[in-house]
N, C-alpha and C positions, 0 to 999 in steps of 0.2 A: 504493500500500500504506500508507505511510505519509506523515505532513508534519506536521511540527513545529512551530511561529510562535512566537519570542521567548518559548517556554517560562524558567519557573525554580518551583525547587524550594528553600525556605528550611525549614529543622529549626532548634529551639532548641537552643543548645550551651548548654554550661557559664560560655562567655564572650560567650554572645550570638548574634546569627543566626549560623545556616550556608548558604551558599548554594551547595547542592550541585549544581544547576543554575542557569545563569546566561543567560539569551537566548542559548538554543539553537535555531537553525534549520537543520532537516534535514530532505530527501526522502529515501526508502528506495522504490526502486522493486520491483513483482513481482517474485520472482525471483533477485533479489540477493544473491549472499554476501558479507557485511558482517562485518571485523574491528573490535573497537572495544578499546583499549589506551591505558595511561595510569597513573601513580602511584596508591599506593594512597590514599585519600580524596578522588580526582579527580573521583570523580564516575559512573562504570563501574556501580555496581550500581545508584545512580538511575536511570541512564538506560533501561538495563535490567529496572528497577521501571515506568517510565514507558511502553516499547513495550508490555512485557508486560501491561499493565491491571492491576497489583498498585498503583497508587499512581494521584493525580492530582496535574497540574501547581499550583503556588501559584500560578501567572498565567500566559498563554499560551497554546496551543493546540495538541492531541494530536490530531490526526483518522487514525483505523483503517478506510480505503476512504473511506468517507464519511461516519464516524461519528464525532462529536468525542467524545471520550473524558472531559474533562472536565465534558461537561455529562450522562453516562450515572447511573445508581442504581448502587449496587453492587451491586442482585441482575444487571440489565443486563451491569457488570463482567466478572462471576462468567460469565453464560454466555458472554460472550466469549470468557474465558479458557479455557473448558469446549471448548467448537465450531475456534476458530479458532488457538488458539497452543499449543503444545507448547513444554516447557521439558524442559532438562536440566541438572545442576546438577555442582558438584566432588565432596559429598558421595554420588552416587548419590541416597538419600532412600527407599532402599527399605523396605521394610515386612518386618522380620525374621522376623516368623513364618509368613509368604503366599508361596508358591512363586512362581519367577518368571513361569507363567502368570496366576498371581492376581493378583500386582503390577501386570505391564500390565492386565489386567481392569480394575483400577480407575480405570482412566481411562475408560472406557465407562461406568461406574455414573449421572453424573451427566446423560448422555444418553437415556435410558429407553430403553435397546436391549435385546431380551430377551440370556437367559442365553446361550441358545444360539449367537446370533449373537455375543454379548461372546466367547465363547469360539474362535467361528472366526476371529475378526478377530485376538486374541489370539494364536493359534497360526502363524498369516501372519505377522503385526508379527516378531512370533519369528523366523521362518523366514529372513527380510528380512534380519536383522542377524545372521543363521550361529547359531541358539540354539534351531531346532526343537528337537532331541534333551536339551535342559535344561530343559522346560518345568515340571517335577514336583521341580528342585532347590530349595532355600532359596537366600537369599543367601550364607548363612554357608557352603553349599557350590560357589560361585563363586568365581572370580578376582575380582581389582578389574577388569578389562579385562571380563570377563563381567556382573559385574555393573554393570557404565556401558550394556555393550549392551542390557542389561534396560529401563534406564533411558529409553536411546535409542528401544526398542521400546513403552515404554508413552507417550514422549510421540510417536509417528509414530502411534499403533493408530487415533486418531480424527483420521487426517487433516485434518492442520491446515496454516493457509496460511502460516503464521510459524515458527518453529522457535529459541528463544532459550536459546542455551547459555552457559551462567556457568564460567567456567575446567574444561571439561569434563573435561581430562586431569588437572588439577592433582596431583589423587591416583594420578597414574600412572608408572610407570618410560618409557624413552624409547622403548623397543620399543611396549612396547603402547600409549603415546602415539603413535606413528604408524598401530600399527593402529585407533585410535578418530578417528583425522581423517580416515586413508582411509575409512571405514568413511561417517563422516560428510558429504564432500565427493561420494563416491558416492551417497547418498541424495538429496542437495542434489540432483545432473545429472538422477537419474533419477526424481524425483517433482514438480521445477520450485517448491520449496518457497523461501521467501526465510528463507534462513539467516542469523543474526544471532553472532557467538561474542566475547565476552568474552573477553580470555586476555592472560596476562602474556608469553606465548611468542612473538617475530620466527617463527618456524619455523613456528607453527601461521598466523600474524597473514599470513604471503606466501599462503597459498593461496588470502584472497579477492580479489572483485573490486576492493572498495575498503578500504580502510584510513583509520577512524577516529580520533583523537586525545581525551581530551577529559583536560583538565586545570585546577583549580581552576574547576570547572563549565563551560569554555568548550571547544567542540568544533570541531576545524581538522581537515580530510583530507587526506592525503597521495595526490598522484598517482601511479595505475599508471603505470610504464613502459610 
């Protein structure tokens, strides 16, 4: 799925480089569910930038199946991102004036899939995550819990092989934080998608397979018992 080789990522700071990534080497196999945790400025949303095809490496090597990623165009990027990864974020990201069938729809648009099938795929993806019967609300008339499922269903609609979630609960109380990991570790089992999450939380961080580290750019794993 994935393989990393002495990746690093430098930004211009205020006092000079930042090196957000530092010779990062990692395999992510098919499959996988991968916690990845660590201080804040560690390094967590690069690396996350980095799977995701939103950024390329400063030096080193991103390869996606058998696609190096730092040598792709950004239109290349872009369909990557389109075809193959689903993201979901802390903020939701939904679009306040688009019902939540519409919302997920818009993940289809850049596929050139007619209307008709955008729409039945749409009302599945829904179905998936317990939100058939909400498909005609807004956001603003969902739960925060409701509308992450939204979220979760517009990035599953076009079946994708990665699945990269950024503090998914963050914005969430502790109830419906567990119902959005259940929610989420069951989709993981039963669609064989390599789930990646992000998260400041031990609680959410035990349900994967392995557990990530990465701190002042440098990434160590912690062995499952």
């Amino acid at each position: 799925m994935y393989f990393l080789s002495e990746v690093t990522k430098t930004y211009k700071g205020k006092r000079g480089l930042v090196k957000a990534a530092d010779g990062i080497n990692l395999e992510i196999n098919s499959g996988e569910m991968i916690s990845i945790q660590g201080p804040t400025g560690g390094g967590k949303s690069t690396l996350l930038q980095l799977l995701g095809a939103l950024d390329k490496p400063t030096s080193g090597s991103v390869v996606f199946g058998d696609q190096p990623m730092q040598s792709m165009s950004d239109r290349e990027l872009a369909d990557l991102r389109s075809e193959k990864i689903g993201f979901v974020f802390q903020s939701f990201n939904l679009i306040p004036t688009l019902t939540a069938l519409e919302n997920v729809e818009m993940a289809l648009v850049p596929l050139g899939i007619s209307k008709a099938e955008r729409i039945r795929r749409s009302l599945a993806a829904l179905e998936s995550v317990g939100l058939g019967d909400r498909s005609s609300h807004l956001p603003s008339e969902l739960s925060g819990g409701q509308q992450q499922r939204v979220a979760i269903a517009r990035a599953l609609v076009k079946d994708p092989s990665v699945l990269l979630a950024d503090e998914p609960t963050g914005n969430l109380d502790e109830a419906t934080r567990d119902e959005i990991v259940g929610l989420l570790v069951k989709l993981w089992k039963e669609k064989g998608i390599t789930l990646i999450i992000v998260t400041h939380d031990s609680h959410i961080a035990k349900k994967a397979q392995r557990h990530l580290t990465i701190k002042d750019g440098k990434v160590s794993e912690k062995k499952v018992a």
